[in-house]
N, C-alpha and C positions, 0 to 999 in steps of 0.2 A: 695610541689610537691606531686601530689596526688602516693599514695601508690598501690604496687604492689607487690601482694603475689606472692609464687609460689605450684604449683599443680603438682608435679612429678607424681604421683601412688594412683590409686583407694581410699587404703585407708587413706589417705591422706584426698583426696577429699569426700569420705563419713564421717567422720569425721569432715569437714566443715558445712555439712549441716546435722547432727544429725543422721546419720543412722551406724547402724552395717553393718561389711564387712562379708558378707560369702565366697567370693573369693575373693582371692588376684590382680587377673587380670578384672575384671570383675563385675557392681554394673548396677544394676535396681534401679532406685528413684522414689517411688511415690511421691513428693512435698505435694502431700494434707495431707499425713500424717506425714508429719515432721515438725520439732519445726520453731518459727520463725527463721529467718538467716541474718546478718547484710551483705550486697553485699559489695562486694571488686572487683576491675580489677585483674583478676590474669594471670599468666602465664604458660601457661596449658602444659606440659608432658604428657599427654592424649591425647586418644579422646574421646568426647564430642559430644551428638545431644541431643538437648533438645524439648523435647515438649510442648507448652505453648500454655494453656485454655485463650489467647486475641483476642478478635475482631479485626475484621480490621481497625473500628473505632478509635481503642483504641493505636491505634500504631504511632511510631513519625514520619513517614515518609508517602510519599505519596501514598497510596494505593487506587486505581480506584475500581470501582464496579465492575472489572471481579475477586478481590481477593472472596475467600472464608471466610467466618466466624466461622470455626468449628476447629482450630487450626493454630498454624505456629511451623514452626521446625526450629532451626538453629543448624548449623553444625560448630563442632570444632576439628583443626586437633591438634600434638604435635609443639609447637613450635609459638604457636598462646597466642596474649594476647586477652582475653577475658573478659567480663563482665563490672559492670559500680559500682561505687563506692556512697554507700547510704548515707554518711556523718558517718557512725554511728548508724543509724538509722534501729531496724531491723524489716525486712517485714515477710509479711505471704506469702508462693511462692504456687504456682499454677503450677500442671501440671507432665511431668514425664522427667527425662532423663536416657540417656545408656553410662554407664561411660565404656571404658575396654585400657586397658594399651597394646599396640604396642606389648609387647611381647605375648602376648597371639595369636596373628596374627605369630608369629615365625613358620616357615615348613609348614604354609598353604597354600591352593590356594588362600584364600582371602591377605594373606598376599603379595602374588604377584601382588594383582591386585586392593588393596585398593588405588593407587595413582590412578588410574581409574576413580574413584572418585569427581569429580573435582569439586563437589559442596561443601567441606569440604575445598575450599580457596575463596566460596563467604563471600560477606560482609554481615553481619547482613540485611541492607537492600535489599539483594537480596534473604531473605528468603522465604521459602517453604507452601505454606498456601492450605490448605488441605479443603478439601468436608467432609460432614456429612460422607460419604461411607470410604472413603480414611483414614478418622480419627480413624475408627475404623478395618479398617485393619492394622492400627500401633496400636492400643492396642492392638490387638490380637497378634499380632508379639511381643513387648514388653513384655504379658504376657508367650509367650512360651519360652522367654529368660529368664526371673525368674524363671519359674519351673523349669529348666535346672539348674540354677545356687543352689536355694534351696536341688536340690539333693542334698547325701553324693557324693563326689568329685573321681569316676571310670577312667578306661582308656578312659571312653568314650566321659565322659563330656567333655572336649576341642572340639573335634569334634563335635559335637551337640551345642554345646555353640555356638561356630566361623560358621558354617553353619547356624544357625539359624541369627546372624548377618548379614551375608550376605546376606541372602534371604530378609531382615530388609533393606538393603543398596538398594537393589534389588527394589524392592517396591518402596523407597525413587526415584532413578532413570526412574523410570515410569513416578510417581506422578509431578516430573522436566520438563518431556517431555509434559508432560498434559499442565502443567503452561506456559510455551513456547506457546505452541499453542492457549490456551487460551486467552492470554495476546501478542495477536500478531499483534494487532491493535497498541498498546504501542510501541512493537520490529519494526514495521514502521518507528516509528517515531527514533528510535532508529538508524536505521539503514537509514533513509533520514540524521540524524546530522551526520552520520559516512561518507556520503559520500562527504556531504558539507566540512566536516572537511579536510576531503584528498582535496579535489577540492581547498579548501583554501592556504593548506598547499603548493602544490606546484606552484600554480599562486604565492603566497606572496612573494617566495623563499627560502622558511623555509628547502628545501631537500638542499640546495647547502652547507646551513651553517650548518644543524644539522642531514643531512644525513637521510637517508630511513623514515617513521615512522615508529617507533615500534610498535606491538601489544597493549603493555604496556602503550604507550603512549597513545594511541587515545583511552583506554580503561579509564586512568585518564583525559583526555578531556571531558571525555562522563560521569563519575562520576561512574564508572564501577570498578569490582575488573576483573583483566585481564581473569581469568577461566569463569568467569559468561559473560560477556562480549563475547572470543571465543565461547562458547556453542551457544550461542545465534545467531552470526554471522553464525555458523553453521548451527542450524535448518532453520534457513531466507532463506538465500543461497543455500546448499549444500555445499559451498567451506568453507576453514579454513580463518580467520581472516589474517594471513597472504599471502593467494592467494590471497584473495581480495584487500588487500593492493599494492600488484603486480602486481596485472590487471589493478589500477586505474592509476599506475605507467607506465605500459606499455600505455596504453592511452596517456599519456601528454609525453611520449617519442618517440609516431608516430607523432605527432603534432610537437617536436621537428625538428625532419628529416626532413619531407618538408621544413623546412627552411637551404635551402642549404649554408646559411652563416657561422651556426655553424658546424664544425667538432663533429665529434663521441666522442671524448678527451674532450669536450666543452661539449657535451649534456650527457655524464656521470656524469659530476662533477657536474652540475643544478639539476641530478634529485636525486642526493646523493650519488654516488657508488666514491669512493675511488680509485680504478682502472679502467679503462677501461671495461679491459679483462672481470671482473665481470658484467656490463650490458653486454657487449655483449652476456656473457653466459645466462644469465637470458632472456633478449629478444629472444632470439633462442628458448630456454624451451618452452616461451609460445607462438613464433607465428612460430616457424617452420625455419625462416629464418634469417641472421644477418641481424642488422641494414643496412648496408652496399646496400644486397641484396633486403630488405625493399624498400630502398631510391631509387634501378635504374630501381628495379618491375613498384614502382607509377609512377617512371618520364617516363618509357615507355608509361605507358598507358593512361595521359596526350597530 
C-alpha cells in the first residue's frame, strides 16, 4: 500500500526537503538550492503553493496551446493529501514554494478570508500556468516574503509576513481570472457537456430516483474538482453552478405542467424534490409564479 507521510508544521516540512526554518509559521523554498529529495504522497497540515519551472509540454495531462510555458503553480490547503511517491528514488526539484501554518493567519483579515480562496481545493490538474510577465510578478512577491521572514522576528513581522501573503494570494486570483478567460474556448466545451449532462439526467430519469443534481456531482461527471468547476460555471454564466442547475430544472418542470395528466405531487417527485412544498417554493423563486398558476396562465392563453 503505497505510503503516506504526514506534514503538520513548517518545520517539519522544511526539514523534508533540506532547508533551515527561520520561522516557525512561515518558509520560503528555493528548490534550485536544495539537496536532492526522495517524493512521498503526504498529508499536509499546511498550506502549500508551489512554483514549478515545467513546460506545458512536460506535463501529464492535457494542456492546449492557450496554456502558458513560463511556470505552473498548484495550490494546497490543510487537510489535503498531496504529492506523488518516487519509489525511493531521489530527484533534483526545480522551482520555489510558500509553506506557512494556519496559525499564522490566527486574528487576521486574511485569516478570515483565506476560505475565499477557492482555488486551494483545485485538482492538480486544474492548475495555474503563468506568462513570462505574471511569473515574475510571483518572484517578486515570494521574494518580499523572504526578506520579511529573514528579518529578526518584531511586533511587526506577522503583519508584514500575512499582508505580504495575501497580496501573493491576491495576484494568484487575478492570474485564475486571466486563465478563465483565456481558456474559454475549452470552458465552451465545458460548459456544452454540463448542459448535455443535466438535459441527459433528467430525460433518463435519473432526478426521480437520485434526486436534484448536485454541484458535486456533475462536477465529478465532467472530471472537475467541484471549486474549480463552480468558478468556472461562474465566469461562463454569471450565475452559480447551482442556479444553473435550477434553471435547467425549472425548464423540464414547465414542460412537465403542460402535460395535464400528471399532478404537481407527480411532477415534483420526477424532477427530484422529496416534497411537494419544496418545488413549489423553488419554482416561484425563479419564475414569479406557482406551478399551479404557471399551468392556468398557458392554458389561458392557448
Amino acid at each position: 500500500m503505497e505510503e503516506v507521510k504526514r506534514l503538520d508544521t513548517v518545520r517539519q516540512y522544511n526539514d523534508y526537503v533540506g532547508v533551515d526554518t527561520l520561522h516557525p509559521l512561515v518558509s520560503v523554498v528555493n528548490f534550485n538550492e536544495t539537496p536532492t529529495i526522495i517524493h512521498y504522497r503526504h498529508y499536509m497540515g499546511v498550506y502549500a503553493i508551489f512554483f514549478k519551472n515545467i513546460k506545458c509540454g512536460n506535463m501529464t495531462y492535457g494542456c492546449q496551446t492557450y496554456d502558458y510555458e513560463d511556470g505552473t503553480m498548484v495550490f494546497v490547503q490543510p487537510g489535503q493529501v498531496y504529492g506523488i511517491d518516487s519509489n525511493g528514488e531521489a530527484v533534483i526539484p526545480s522551482g520555489y514554494g510558500l509553506v506557512f501554518h494556519p496559525d499564522l493567519l490566527k486574528g487576521t483579515h486574511l485569516g478570515k478570508t483565506i476560505g475565499e480562496y477557492s482555488f486551494f481545493s483545485y485538482e492538480v490538474n486544474e492548475a495555474l500556468h503563468l506568462s513570462k510577465k505574471e511569473k515574475n510578478t510571483i518572484l517578486e512577491s515570494l521574494e518580499k516574503i523572504s526578506a520579511e521572514i529573514e528579518q529578526n522576528i518584531d511586533k511587526h513581522s506577522k503583519t508584514l509576513i500575512v499582508s505580504n501573503i495575501e497580496l501573493f494570494l491576491n495576484y494568484c486570483m487575478r492570474f485564475y481570472d486571466r486563465q478563465f478567460i483565456t481558456r474559454s474556448h475549452a470552458n465552451k466545451d465545458i460548459l456544452l457537456r454540463f448542459e448535455n449532462l443535466l438535459i441527459d439526467y433528467f430525460h433518463a430519469g435519473k432526478a426521480s430516483e437520485l434526486g436534484l443534481p448536485s454541484v458535486a456531482y456533475c462536477a465529478d461527471q465532467l472530471h472537475l474538482s467541484p471549486n474549480y468547476f463552480g468558478d468556472l460555471i461562474k465566469k461562463e454564466t454569471g450565475s452559480t453552478a447551482l442556479d444553473y442547475i435550477q434553471t435547467k430544472m425549472i425548464d423540464q418542470a414547465k414542460t412537465y405542467i403542460f402535460d395535464r395528466s400528471k399532478n404537481f405531487s407527480e411532477i415534483a417527485s420526477d424532477l427530484g424534490f422529496k416534497y411537494q412544498q419544496h418545488f413549489t417554493r423553488i419554482f416561484k423563486q425563479k419564475t414569479g409564479m406557482t406551478p399551479n398558476e404557471y399551468r392556468n396562465l398557458n392554458s389561458s392563453l392557448n
